[in-house]
C-alpha positions as CSV (number, residue, x, y, z in Angstrom):
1,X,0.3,14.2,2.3
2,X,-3.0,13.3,3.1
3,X,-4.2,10.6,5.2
4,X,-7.3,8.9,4.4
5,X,-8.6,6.0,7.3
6,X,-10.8,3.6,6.7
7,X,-11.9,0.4,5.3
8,X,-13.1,0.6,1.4
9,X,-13.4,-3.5,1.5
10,X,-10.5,-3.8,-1.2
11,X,-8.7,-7.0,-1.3
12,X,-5.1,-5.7,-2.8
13,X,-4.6,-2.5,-4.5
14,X,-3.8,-2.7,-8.5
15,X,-2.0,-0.3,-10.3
16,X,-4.6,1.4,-12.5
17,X,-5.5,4.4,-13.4
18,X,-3.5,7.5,-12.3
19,X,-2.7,9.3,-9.2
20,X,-1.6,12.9,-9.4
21,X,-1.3,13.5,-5.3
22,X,0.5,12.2,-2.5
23,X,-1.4,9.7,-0.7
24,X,-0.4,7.2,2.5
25,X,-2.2,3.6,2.0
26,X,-2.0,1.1,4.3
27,X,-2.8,-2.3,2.4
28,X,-3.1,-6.4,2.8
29,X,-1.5,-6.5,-0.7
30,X,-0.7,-4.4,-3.7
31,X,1.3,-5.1,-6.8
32,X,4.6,-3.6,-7.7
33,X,3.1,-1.4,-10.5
34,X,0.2,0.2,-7.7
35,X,3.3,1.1,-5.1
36,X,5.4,2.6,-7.8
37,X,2.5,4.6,-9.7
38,X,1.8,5.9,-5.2
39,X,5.7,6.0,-4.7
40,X,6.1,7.7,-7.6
41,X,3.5,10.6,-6.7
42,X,5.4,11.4,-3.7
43,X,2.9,8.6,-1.3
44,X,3.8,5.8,0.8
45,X,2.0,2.1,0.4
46,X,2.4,0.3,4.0
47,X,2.1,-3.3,2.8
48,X,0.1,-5.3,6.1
49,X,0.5,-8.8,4.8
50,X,5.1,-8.4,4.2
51,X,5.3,-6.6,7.3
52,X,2.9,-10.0,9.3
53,X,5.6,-12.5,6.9
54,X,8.6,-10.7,8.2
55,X,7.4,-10.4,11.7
56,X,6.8,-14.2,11.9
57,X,9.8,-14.9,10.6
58,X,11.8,-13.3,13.1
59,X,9.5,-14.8,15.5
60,X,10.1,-18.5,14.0
């Protein structure tokens, strides 16, 4: 899998176009078509903003 860092100043990843390789993406937001089209290539989408919700909510 290959693991690309850094910050392409995208605001949520759509689900677009094609992907033909396993990629990891670490995201704010993404829609449920971009994480199964990733998924779906073998690649992971880590979803920042759920994983921030969830953690408050324990917290709260």
């Amino acid at each position: 899998m290959d693991d690309f860092r850094g910050n392409a100043g995208i605001d949520k990843l759509l689900g677009s176009g094609r992907i033909t390789r396993a990629v990891e993406i670490i995201v704010d937001k993404c829609t449920d078509r971009a994480k199964e089209k990733i998924e779906g290539a073998g690649g992971k989408v880590i979803v920042l903003e759920a994983t921030e919700t969830a953690v408050k909510a324990e917290a709260g």
